[in-house]
Backbone bond lengths (Angstrom), bond angles and torsions (degrees), N, CA, C in turn:
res aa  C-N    CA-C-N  psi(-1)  N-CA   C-N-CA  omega(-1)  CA-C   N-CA-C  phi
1 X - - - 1.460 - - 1.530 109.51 -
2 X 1.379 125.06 139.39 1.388 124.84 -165.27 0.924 99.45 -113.89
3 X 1.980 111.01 110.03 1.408 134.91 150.25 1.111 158.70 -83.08
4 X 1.813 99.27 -8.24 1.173 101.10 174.71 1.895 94.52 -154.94
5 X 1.702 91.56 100.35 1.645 81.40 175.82 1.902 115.84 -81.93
6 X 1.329 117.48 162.23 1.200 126.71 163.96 1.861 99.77 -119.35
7 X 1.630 107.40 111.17 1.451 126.56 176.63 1.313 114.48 -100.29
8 X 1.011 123.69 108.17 1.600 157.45 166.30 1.704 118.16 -56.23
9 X 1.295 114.91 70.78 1.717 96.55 -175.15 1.532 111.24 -100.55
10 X 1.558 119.47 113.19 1.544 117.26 -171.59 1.106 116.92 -123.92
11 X 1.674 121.72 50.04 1.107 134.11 -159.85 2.023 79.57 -123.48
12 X 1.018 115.70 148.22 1.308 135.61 -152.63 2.007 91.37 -109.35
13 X 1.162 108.61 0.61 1.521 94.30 -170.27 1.489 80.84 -129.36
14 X 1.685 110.66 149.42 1.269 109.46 172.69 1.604 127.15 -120.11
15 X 1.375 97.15 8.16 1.708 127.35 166.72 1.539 92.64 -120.96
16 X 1.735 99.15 153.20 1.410 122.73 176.90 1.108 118.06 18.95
17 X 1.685 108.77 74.01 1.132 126.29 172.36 1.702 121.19 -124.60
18 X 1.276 120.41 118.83 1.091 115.61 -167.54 1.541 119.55 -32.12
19 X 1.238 91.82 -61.86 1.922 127.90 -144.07 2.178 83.51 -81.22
20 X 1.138 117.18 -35.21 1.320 92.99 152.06 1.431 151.48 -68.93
21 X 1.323 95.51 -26.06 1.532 121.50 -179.86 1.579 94.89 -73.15
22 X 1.246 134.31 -47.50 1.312 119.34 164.69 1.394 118.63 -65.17
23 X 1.186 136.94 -56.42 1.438 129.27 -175.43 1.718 105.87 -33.31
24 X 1.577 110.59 -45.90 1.309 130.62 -166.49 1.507 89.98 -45.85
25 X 1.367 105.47 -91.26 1.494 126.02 167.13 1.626 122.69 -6.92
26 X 1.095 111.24 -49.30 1.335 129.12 -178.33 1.557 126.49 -65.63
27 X 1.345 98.65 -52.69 1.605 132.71 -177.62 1.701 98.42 -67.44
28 X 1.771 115.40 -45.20 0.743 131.05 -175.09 1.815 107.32 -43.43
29 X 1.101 115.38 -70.34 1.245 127.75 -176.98 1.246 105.67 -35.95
30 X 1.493 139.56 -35.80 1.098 147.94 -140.62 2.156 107.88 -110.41
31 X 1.482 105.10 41.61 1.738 82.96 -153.91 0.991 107.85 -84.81
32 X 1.260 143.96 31.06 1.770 151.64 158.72 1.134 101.00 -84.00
33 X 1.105 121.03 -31.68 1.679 122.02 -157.24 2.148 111.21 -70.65
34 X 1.168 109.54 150.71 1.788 104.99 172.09 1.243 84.57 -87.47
35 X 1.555 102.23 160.72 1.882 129.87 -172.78 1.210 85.28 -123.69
36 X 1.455 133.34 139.56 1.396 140.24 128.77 1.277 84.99 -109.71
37 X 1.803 112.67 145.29 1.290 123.44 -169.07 1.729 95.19 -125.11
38 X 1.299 128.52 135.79 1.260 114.77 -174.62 1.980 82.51 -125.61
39 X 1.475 114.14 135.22 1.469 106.75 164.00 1.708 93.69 -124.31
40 X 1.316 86.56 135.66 1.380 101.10 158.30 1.571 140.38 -120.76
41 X 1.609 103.07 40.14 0.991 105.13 168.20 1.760 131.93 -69.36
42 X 1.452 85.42 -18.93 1.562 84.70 177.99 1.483 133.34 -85.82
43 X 1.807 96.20 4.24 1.355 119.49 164.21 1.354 94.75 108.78
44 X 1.615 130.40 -179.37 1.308 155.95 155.55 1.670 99.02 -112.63
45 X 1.354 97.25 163.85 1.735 109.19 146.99 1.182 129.99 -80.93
46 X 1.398 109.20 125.54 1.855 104.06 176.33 1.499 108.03 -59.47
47 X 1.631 108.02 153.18 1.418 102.05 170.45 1.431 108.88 -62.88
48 X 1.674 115.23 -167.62 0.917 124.07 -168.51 1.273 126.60 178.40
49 X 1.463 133.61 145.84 1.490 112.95 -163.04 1.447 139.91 -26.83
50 X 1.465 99.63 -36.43 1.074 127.64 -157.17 1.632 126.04 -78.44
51 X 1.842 89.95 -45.28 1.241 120.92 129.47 1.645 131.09 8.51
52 X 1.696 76.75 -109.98 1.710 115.50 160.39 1.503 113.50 -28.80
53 X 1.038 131.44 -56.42 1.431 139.57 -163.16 1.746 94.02 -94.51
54 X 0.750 130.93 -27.30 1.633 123.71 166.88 1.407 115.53 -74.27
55 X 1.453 98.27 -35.10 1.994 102.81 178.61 1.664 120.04 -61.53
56 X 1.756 90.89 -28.37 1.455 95.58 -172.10 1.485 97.21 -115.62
57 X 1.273 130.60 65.90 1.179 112.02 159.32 2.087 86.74 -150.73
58 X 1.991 86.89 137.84 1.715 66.31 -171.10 1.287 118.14 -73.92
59 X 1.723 96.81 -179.55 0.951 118.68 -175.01 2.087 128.34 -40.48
60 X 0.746 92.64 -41.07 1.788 124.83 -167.12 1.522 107.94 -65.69
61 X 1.827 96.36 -40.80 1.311 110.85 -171.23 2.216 121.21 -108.33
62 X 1.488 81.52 20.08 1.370 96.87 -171.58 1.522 109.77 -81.12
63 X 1.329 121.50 142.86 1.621 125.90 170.73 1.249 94.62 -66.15
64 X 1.353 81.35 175.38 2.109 104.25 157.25 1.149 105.89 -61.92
65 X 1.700 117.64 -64.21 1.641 113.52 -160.82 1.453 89.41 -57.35
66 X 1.318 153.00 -63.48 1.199 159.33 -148.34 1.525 94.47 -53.99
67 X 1.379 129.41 -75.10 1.527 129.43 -171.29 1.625 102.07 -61.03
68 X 1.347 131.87 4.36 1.199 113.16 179.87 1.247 88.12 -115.63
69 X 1.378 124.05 -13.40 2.012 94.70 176.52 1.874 108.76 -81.45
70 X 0.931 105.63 -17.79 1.358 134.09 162.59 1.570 120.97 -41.65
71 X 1.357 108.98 -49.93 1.315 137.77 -160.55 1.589 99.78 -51.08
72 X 1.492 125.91 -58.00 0.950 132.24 -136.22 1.909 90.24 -93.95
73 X 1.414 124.83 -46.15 0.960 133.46 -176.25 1.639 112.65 -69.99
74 X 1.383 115.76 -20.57 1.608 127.82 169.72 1.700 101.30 -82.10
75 X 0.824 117.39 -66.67 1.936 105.49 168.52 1.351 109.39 -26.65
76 X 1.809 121.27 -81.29 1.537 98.98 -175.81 1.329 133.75 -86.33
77 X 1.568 115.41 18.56 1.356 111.17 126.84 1.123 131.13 -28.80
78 X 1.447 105.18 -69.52 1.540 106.72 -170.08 1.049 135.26 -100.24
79 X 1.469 101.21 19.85 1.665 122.56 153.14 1.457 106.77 -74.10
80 X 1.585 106.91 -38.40 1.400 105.58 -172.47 1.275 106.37 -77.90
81 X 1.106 145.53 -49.08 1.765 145.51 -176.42 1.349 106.81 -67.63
82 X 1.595 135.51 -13.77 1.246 149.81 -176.84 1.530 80.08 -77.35
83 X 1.446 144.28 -83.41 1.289 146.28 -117.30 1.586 108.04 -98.58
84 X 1.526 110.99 137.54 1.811 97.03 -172.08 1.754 75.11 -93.85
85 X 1.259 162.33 -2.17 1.271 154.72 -141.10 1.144 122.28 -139.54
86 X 1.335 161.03 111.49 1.349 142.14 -146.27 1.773 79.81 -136.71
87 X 1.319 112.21 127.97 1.627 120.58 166.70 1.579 93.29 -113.07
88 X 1.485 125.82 126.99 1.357 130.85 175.85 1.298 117.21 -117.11
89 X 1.665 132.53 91.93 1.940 110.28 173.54 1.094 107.65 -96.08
90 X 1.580 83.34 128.31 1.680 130.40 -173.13 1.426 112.02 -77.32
91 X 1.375 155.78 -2.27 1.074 139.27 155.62 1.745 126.39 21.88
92 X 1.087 132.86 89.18 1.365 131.26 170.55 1.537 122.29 -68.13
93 X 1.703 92.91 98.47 2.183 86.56 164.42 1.258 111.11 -107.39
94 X 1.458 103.35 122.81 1.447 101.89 173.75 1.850 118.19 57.15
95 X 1.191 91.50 60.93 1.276 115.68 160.58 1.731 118.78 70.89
96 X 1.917 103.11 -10.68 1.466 117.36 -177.37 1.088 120.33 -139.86
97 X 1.818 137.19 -156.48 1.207 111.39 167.40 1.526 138.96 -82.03
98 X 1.024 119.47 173.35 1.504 124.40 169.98 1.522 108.39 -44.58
99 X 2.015 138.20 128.53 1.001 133.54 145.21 1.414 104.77 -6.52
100 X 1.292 119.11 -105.41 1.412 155.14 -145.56 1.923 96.33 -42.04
101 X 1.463 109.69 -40.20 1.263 101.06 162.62 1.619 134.10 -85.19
102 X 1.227 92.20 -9.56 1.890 107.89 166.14 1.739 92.50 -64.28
103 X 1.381 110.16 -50.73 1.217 97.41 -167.92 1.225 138.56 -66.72
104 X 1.573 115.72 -30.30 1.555 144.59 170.71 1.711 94.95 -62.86
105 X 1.307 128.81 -34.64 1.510 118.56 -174.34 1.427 94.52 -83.04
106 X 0.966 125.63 -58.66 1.808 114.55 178.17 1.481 96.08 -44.91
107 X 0.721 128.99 -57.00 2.131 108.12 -150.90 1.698 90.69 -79.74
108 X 1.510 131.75 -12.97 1.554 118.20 -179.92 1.085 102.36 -112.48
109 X 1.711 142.52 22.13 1.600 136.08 171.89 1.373 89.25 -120.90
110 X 1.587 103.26 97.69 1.608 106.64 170.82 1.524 104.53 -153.71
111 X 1.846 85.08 130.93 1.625 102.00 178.47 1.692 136.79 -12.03
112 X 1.010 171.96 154.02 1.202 140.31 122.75 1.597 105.13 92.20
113 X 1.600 134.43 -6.53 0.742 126.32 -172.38 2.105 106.15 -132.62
114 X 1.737 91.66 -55.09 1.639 68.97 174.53 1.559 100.68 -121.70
115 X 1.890 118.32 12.73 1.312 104.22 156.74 1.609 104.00 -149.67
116 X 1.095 121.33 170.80 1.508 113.82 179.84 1.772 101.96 -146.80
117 X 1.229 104.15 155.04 1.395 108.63 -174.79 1.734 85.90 -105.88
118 X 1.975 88.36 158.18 1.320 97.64 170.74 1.364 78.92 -152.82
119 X 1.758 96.63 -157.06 1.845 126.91 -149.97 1.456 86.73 -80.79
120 X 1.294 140.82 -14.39 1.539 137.74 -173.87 1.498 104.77 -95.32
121 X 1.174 115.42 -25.53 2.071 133.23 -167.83 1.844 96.20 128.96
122 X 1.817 84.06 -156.66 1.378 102.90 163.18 2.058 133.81 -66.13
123 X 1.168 91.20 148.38 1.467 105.69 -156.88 1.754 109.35 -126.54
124 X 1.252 109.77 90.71 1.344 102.85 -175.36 1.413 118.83 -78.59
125 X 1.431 119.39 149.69 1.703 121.56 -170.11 0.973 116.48 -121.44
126 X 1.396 113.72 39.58 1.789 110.52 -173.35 1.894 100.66 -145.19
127 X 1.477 99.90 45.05 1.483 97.17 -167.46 1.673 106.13 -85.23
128 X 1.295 101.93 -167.47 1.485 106.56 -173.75 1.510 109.61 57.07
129 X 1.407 138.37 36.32 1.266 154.58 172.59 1.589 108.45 -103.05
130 X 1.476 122.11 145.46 1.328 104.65 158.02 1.565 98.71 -128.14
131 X 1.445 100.56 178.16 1.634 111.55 -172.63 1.324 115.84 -132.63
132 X 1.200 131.86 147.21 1.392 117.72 -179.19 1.412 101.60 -149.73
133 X 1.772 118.27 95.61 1.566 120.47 172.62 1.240 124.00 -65.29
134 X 1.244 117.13 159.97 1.563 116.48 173.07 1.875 105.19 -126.58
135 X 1.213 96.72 92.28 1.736 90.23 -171.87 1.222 112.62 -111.88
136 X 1.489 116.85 132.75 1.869 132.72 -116.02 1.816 85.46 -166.36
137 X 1.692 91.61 93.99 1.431 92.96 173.06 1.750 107.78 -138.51
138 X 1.705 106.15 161.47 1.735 97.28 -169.52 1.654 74.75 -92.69
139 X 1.023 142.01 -125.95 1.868 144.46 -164.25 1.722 119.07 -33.10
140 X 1.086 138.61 -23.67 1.085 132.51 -163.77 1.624 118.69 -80.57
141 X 1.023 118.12 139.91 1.570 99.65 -171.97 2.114 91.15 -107.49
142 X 1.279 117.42 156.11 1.406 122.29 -169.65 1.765 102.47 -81.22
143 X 1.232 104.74 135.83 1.468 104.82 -169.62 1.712 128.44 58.40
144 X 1.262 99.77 25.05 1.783 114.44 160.91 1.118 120.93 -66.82
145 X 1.392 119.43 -173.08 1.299 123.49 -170.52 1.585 90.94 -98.77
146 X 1.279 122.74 -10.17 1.617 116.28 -150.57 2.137 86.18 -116.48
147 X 1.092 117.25 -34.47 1.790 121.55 158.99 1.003 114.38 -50.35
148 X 1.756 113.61 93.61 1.193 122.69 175.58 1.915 103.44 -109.99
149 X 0.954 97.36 22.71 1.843 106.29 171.61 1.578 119.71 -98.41
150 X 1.320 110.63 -55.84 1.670 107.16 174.85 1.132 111.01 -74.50
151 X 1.324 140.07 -48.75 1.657 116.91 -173.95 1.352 111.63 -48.43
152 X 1.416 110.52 -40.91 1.473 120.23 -158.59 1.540 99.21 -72.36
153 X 1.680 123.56 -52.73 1.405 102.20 -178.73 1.384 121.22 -72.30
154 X 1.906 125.10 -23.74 1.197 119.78 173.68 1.643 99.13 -44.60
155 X 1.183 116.38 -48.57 1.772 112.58 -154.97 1.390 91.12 -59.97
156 X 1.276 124.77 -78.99 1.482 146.18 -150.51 2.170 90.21 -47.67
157 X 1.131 116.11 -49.12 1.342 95.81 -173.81 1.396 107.73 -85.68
158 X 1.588 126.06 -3.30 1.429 109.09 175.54 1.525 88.30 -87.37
159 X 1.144 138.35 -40.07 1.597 127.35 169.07 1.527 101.85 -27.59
160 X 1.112 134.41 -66.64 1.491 120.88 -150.04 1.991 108.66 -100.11
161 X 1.508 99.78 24.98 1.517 113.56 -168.40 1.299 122.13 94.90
162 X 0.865 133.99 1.60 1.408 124.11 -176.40 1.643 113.83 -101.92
163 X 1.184 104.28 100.89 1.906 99.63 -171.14 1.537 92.70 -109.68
164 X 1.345 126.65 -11.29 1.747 109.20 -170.86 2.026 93.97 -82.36
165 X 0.956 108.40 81.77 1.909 109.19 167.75 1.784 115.74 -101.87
166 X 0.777 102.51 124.24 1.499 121.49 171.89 1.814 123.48 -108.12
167 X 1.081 118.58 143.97 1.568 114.15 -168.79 1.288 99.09 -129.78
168 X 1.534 125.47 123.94 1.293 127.54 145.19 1.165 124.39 -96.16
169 X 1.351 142.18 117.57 1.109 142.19 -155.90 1.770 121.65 -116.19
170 X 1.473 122.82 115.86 1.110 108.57 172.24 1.636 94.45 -111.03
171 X 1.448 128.23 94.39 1.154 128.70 -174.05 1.489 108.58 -105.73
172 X 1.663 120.99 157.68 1.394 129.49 177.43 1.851 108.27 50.35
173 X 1.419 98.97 52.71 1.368 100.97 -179.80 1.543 119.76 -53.60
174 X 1.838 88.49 -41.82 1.737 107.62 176.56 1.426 116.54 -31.10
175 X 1.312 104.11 -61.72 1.761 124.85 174.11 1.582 120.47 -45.95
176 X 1.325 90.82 -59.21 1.740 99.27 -176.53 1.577 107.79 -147.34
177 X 1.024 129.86 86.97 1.493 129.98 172.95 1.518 113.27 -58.75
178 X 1.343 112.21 -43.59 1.541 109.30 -167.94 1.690 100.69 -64.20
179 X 1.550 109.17 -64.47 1.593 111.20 179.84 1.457 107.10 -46.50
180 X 1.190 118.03 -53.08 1.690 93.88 179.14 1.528 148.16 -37.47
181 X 1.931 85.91 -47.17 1.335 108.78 173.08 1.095 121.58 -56.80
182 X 1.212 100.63 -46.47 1.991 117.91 171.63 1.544 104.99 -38.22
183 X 1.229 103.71 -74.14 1.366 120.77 -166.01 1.795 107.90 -50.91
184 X 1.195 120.76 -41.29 1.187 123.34 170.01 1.299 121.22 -66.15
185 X 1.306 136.95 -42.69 1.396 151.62 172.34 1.555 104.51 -52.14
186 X 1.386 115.33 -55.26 1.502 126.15 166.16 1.414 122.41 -47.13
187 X 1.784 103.47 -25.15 1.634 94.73 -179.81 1.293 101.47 -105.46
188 X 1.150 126.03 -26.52 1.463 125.75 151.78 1.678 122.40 -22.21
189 X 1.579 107.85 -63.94 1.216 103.03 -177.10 1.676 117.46 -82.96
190 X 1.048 108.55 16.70 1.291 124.48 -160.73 1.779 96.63 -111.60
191 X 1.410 100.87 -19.22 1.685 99.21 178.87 1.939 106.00 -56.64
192 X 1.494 103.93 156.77 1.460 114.08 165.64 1.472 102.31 -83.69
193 X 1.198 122.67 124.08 1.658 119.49 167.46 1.096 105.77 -128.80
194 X 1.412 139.21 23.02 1.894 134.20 126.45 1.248 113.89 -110.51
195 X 1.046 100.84 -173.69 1.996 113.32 -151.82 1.411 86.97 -108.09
């Protein structure tokens, strides 16, 4: 049963925006549930050398500056290990995802923390999670040849454990806004919201 979602909005506009209007929708279904709301329209920081060399050096043996480049990518960690629910709006630019959510996956795909490789490969540590996208595009149709956004985040969150993903799609709005909406609203109510 999903109690505590963590909602993802990475749509760069914060009026009349599709991919919010679904998250809305979505979350909606859910009103028992705690909201931590993360927006990232105002961007993240790209990683960065500096980063990098703090990620991989352990824990024990980390500076200050080191635990503070850290800082920001250890918070939504633990928004993310906080949440059995991941609500994500998917917004399509240019054929993939939003920057700002490239960026939130760099600071939460880290070694040793939410996946680890072993003698089998990679090993994600954040299982028993579910996810539920909202992918909100004007031309793109969902799972095209030209949708280079959902394969890529299905992978990237079954990388770090998360294999329960679900897609609501208001895609190729350009084309047909009304049918889309439809079609999305329909999978909306179509979500499981008990266990």
């Amino acid at each position: 049963m999903t109690k505590h979602i963590l909602r993802l909005d990475a749509s760069v506009r914060r009026s009349n925006s599709v991919s919010r209007d679904l998250t809305d929708q979505i979350v909606g279904r859910f009103p028992d549930a705690e909201i931590t709301v993360r927006d990232l329209a105002g961007g993240l920081p790209l990683i960065d050398e500096a980063w990098v060399g703090a990620n991989f050096t352990a824990p024990d043996e980390r500076s200050d500056a080191q635990k503070e480049a850290l800082s920001l990518s250890d918070e939504l960690i633990a928004e993310l290990k906080a949440a059995d629910t991941l609500v994500i709006g998917l917004p399509i630019y240019n054929f993939g995802v939003p920057a700002n959510l490239k960026a939130w996956i760099d600071l939460v795909a880290r070694a040793g923390v939410t996946f680890r490789y072993t003698e089998n490969g990679p090993e994600g540590l954040l299982s028993g999670k579910r996810a539920i996208i909202a992918f909100a595009s004007g031309g793109t149709e969902t799972g095209s040849s030209i949708d280079f956004a959902s394969g890529y985040l299905r992978h990237i969150l079954s990388f770090i454990g998360i294999t329960d993903v679900e897609f609501v799609s208001a895609d190729r709005m350009a084309v047909d806004a009304e049918t889309a909406m439809k079609k999305a609203k329909e999978q909306i109510a179509a979500l499981q919201v008990a266990a």
